[in-house]
N, C-alpha and C positions, 0 to 999 in steps of 0.2 A: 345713593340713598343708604344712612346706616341703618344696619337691622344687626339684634343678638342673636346668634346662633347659640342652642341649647339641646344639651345632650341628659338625658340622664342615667348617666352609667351607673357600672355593675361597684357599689364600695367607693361611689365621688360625681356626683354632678361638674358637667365641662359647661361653660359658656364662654364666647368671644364676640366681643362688639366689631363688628366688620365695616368697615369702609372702602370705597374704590376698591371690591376684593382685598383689603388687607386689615389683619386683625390690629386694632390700636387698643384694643384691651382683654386680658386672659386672665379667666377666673377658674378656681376648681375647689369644689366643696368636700373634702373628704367626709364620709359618712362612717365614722368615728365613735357617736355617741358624745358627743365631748361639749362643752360650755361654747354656745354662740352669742352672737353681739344681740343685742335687742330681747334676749329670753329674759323672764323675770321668775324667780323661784321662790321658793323658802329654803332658807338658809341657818345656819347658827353658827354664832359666833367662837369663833375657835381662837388660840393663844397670836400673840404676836401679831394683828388686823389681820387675821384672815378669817373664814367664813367657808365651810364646808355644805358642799351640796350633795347627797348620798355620797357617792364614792370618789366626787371634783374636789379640789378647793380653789378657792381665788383668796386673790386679794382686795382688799375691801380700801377704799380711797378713805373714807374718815368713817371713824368706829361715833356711832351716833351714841351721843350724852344716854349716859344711865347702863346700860349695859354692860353685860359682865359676860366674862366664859363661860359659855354653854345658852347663854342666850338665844331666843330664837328672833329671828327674823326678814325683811323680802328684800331680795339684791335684784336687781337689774347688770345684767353683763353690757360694760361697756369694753371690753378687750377680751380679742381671745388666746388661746395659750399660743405665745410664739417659742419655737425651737430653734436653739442657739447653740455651738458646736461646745458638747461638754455638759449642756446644763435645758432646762428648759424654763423660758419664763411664764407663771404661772400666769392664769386668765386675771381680770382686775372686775370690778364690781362696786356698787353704788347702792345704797341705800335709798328703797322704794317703798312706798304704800302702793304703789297700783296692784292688780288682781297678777295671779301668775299667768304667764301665757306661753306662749311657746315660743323659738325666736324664728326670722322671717327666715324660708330658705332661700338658696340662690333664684330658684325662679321666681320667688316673688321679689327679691330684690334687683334683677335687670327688670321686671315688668315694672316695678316704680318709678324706672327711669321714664317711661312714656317713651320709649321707644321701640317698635316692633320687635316683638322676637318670634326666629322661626325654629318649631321645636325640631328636631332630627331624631332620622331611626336609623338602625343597621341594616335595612334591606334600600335603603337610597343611596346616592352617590356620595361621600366623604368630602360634603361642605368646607367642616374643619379644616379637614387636612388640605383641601384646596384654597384657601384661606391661609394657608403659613403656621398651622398648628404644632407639629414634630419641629418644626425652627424655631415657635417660639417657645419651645421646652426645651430646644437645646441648649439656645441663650439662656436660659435659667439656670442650667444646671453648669454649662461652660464658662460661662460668663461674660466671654466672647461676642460683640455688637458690631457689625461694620457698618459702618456709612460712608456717603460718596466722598473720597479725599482723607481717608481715618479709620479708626479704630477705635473702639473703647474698651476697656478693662474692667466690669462688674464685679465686688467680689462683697457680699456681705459679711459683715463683723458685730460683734454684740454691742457694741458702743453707735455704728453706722453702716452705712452703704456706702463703699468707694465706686466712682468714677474714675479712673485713669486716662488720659484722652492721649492718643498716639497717633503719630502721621506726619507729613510732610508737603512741602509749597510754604506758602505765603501764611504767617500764624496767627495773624487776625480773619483772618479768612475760617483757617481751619478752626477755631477757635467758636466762630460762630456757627458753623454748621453741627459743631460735637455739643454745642448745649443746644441746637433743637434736634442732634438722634438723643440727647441724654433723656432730656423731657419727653419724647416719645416713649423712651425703656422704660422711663420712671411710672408712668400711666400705662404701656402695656403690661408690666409684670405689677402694677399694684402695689409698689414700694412706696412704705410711709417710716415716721421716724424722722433720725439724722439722717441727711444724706450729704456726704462729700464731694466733689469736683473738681480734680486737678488738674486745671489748662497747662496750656503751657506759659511759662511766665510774660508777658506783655510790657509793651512800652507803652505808656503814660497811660494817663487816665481816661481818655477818649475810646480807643480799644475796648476797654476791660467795663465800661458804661457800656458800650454796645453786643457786648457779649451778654452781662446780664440781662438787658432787654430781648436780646434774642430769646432770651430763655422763661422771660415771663411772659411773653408773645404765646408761646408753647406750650406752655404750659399751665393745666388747668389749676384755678384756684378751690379748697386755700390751701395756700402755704406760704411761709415767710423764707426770707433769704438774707445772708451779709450779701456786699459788693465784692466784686472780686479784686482782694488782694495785689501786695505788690509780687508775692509767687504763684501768681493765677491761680490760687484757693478760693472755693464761692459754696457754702453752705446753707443745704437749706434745710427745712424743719416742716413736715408733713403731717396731718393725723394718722394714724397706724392700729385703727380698730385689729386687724388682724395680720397673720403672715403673708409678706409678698409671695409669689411666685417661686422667686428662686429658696425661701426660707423653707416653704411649705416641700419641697420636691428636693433639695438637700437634707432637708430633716429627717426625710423616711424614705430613702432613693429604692429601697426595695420595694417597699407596698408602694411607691411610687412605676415602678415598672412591672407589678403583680398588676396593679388595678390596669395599666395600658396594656399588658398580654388578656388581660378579658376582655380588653376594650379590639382587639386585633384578632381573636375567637370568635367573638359576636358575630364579626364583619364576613367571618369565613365564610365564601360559597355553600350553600346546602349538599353538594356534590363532591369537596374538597375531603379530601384522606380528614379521620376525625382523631388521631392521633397528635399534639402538639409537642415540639419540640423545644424544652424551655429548660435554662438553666438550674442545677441545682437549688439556689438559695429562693429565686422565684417560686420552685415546686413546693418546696419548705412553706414557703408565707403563703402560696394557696392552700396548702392540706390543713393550716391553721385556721383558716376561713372559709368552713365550709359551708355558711351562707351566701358568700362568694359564688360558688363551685355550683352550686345550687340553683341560685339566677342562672348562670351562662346556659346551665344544662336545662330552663326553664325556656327561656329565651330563644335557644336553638332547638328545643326540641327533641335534641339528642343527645348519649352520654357523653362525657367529653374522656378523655385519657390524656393523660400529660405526659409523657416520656422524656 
């Protein structure tokens, strides 16, 4: 039976859709302050289509007839800000009359799916992490996929998402089993956008048919796709309201392992030495967050010291 597992940590809500014990889908909210999908605001019109909200800006899809710089008006966020190496691409937005509201968080967006979620604490046993949590953030951040017979190569870029597919046997064989682990990566880490897929090059067109069907079997819609190629290229094109996985957790790999060292504090025995041992630049990004520091030390009950 699938059920979402939902955490709400210290600086980022965790959830993962588990099945047969295994997570088929990982999600993490950082608690940022920043522009979410589905919020509706007031806005004004600022130079070049874009649209500032206090201290955000987006970009606005079509500047609605009449309006000038400095205009006011209500955007609805349809995109959120994705971090790309060098640059970051700003949130995007749409032009609304509905009232302002707020956008839906993570747990009310796995509870729309109508499928059970069981919330988790820090004094129960480590659901997530028995579930494949720290593996599926490794992949994220490595890039590195195995599956039975293969390899894959994850590597995001600002233009797409590459696939790589590596391995050896029979290569229609292998070819099929690397686009249903593909379409599994693509739905656990939440990758939308371009996405790329380099088979290995294929003899005739029966092969390279049945590869793609493996992979729209697998894969949840919607999304479009080409065939694949005479050099086993197959692209597909996903909605991408927000950062996948590996985007979100390469974008900010510090406050990404700041927020799991309070997630790894929390879990500490009540009895356990209350000094933590933690890297330089980790210490730095907590003493900057001392709302942060504040929870954990709420949570447990007791001071925390970081050494």
């Amino acid at each position: 039976m699938a059920e979402w597992l939902y955490e709400a940590g210290i600086g980022e809500e965790r959830a993962a859709l588990v099945e047969d014990d295994t997570i088929v889908e990982a999600l993490i909210a950082v608690d940022d302050g920043g522009l979410r999908v589905g919020g509706v605001h007031d806005a004004r019109l600022a130079e070049g289509g874009q649209v500032t909200i206090g201290r955000h800006v987006a970009t606005l899809n079509r500047v609605p007839a009449g309006l000038s710089t400095g205009s006011a008006l209500r955007v609805e966020i349809v995109r959120e800000v994705i971090p790309e190496p060098g640059r970051t691409k700003p949130a995007r937005a749409i032009a609304t009359d509905e009232p302002p509201r707020p956008a839906p968080t993570l747990l009310d967006r796995i509870a729309a799916t109508g499928i059970p979620v069981r919330r988790l604490h820090a004094y129960e046993p480590d659901a997530l992490e028995a579930a494949g949590w720290s593996e599926t953030l490794d992949e994220a951040v490595s890039g590195d996929i195995a599956f039975a017979g293969g390899a894959l190569r994850m590597t995001p870029t600002p233009a797409m998402t590459l696939f790589d597919v590596d391995g050896h046997g029979d290569l229609d064989a292998l070819s099929i089993a690397a686009a249903r682990a593909v379409a599994r990566a693509i739905r656990r880490h939440g990758i939308g956008g371009s996405i790329g897929i380099d088979f290995p090059t294929l003899t005739g067109k029966a092969p390279r048919q049945a590869v793609a069907q493996a992979l729209d079997e697998a894969l949840p819609p919607p999304f479009e796709r080409t065939a694949v190629n005479g050099f086993g290229f197959l692209q597909i094109v996903r909605p991408r309201p927000r950062a996948s996985l590996p985007e979100l957790l390469r974008g900010d790999p510090v406050g990404a392992a700041a927020r799991a060292a309070l997630r790894m504090i929390e879990r500490t025995p009540p009895d356990a030495p209350r000094v933590h041992a933690l890297t330089p630049v980790i210490r730095t990004r907590l003493a900057a967050e001392p709302a942060w520091l504040a929870e954990v030390e709420r949570r447990t009950g007791r001071p925390i010291s970081l050494a």
